[in-house]
C-alpha positions as CSV (number, residue, x, y, z in Angstrom):
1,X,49.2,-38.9,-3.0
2,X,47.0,-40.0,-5.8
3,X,47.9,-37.5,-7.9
4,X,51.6,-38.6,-7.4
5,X,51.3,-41.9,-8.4
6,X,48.9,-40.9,-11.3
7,X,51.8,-38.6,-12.5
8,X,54.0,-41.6,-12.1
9,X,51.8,-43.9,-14.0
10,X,51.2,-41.5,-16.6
11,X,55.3,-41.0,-17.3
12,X,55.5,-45.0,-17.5
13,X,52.3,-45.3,-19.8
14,X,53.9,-42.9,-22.2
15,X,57.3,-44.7,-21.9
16,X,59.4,-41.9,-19.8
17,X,61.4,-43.2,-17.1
18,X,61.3,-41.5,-13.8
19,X,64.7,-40.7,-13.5
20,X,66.3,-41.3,-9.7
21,X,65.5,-37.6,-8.2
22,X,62.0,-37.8,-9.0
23,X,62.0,-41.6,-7.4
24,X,63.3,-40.1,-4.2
25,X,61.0,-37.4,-4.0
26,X,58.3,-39.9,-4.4
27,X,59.8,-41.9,-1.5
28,X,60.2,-38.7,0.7
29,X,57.0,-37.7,0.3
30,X,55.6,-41.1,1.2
31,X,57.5,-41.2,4.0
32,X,56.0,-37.8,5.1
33,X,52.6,-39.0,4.8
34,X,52.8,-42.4,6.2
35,X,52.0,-44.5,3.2
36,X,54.7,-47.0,3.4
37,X,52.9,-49.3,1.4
38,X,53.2,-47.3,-1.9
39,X,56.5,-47.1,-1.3
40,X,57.4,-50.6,-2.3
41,X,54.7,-49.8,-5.3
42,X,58.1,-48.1,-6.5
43,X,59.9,-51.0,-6.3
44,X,60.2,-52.5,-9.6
45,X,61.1,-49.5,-11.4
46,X,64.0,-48.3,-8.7
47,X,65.4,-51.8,-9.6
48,X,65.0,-52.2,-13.0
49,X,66.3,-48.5,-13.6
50,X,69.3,-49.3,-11.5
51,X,68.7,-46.8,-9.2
52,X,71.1,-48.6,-5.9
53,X,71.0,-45.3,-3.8
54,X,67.4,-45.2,-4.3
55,X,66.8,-48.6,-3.2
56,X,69.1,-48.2,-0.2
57,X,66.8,-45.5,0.9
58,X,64.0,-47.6,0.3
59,X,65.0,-50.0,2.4
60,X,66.4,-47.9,5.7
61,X,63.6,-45.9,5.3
62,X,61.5,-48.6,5.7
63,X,63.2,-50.0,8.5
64,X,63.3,-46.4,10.2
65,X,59.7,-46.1,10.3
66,X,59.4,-49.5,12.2
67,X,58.7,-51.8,8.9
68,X,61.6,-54.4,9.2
69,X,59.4,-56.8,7.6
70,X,58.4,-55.1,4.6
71,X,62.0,-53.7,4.0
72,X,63.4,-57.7,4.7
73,X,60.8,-58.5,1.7
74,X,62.4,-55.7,-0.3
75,X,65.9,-56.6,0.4
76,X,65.7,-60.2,-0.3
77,X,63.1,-60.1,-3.7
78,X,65.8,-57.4,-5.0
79,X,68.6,-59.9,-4.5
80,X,67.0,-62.0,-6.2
81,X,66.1,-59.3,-9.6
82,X,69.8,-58.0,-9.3
């Protein structure tokens, strides 16, 4: 997984937007692996991209893995960016 996020840091460093398939891959594969946590490290550029079908599935994949807490924080803070 650190080569994922590495990838992803690398394409914001050199100012290239993840577009919204490669954020959903990142989610998937998160998913897979258990690292919930890194999937709200995705946050801000899901939002900021516009990206609502990503977020969506941030959210209700959060809450499908048992995190209703982390996916309430989600939810409200991107209320609050919209």
């Amino acid at each position: 997984m650190n080569v994922t996020l590495r990838l992803l840091n690398e394409l914001q460093e050199g100012e290239i937007s993840p577009n919204e398939l490669i954020y959903n891959e990142l989610l998937s594969v998160c998913y897979k692996l258990k690292l919930y946590l890194e999937t709200v490290s995705f946050f801000y550029g899901i939002v900021k991209n516009g990206y609502w079908e990503t977020l969506k599935m941030l959210i209700f994949g959060l809450c499908d893995k048992g995190e209703k807490y982390m996916a309430k924080a989600v939810f409200c803070t991107s209320s609050l960016l919209i």
